[in-house]
C-alpha positions in Angstrom: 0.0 0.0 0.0 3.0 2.7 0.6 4.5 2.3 -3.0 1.0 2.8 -5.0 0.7 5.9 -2.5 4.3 6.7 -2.9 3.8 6.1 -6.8 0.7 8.1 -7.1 2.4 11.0 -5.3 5.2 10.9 -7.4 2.8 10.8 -10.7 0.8 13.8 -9.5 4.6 16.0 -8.8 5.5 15.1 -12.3 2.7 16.0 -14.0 2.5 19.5 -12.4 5.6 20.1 -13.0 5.2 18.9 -16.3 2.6 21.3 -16.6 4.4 24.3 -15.2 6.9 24.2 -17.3 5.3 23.7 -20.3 3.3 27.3 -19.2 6.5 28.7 -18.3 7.8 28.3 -22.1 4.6 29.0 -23.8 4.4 32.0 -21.6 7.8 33.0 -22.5 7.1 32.4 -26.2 4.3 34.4 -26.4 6.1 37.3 -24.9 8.7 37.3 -27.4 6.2 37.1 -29.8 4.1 40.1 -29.3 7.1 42.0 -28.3 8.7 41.4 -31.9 5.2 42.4 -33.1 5.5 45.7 -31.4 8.5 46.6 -32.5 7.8 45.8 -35.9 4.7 48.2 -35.5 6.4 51.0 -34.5 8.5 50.8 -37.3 5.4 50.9 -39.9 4.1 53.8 -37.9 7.4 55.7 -37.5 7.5 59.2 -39.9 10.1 59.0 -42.6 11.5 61.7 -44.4 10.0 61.5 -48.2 12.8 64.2 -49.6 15.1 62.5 -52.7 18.7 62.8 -52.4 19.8 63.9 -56.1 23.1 64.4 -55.8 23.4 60.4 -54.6 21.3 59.5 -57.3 23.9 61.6 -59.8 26.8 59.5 -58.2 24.9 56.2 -58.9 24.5 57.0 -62.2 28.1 58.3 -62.7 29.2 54.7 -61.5 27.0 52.9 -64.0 27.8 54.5 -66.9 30.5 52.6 -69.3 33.3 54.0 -71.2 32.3 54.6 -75.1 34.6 52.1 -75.8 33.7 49.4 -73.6 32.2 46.3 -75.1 31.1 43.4 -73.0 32.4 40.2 -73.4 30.6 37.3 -74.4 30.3 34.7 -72.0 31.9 31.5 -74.2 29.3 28.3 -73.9 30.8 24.8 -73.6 29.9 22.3 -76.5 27.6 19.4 -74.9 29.8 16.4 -74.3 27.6 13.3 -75.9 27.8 10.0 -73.9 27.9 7.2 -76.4 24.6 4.9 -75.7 26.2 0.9 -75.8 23.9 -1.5 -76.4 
């Protein structure tokens, strides 16, 4: 009779503590979870300044244009090597 009491006893402390700690790490999830939410929000929500920067622009474009000379290579494609089918 005092190891099915012992037993039982020992059943009921694992389960709640089973079940604390499975709240204790959904709580935590959760938390992170709205709290990444929030921030993300207040980004979307945050004023931005809408003004154009030209003169970065202007440098962009200086640094894509090509010489007048410049030609682009092109890119040399191998010949298919054909395996021979035996029979």
């Amino acid at each position: 009779m005092n190891k099915i009491k012992l037993s039982k006893y020992l059943l009921l402390v694992v389960s709640l503590t089973l079940t604390a700690t499975l709240v204790v790490v959904i709580q935590n999830s959760y938390n992170k979870l709205i709290s990444a939410q929030n921030i993300v929000d207040r980004q979307l929500t945050a004023p931005f300044d809408p003004t154009i920067k030209t003169e970065v622009l202007d440098r962009i474009d200086s640094l894509l244009e090509a010489p007048s000379d410049f030609v682009a290579p092109i890119p040399a494609i191998p010949t298919p090597i054909l395996t021979p089918i035996i029979p």
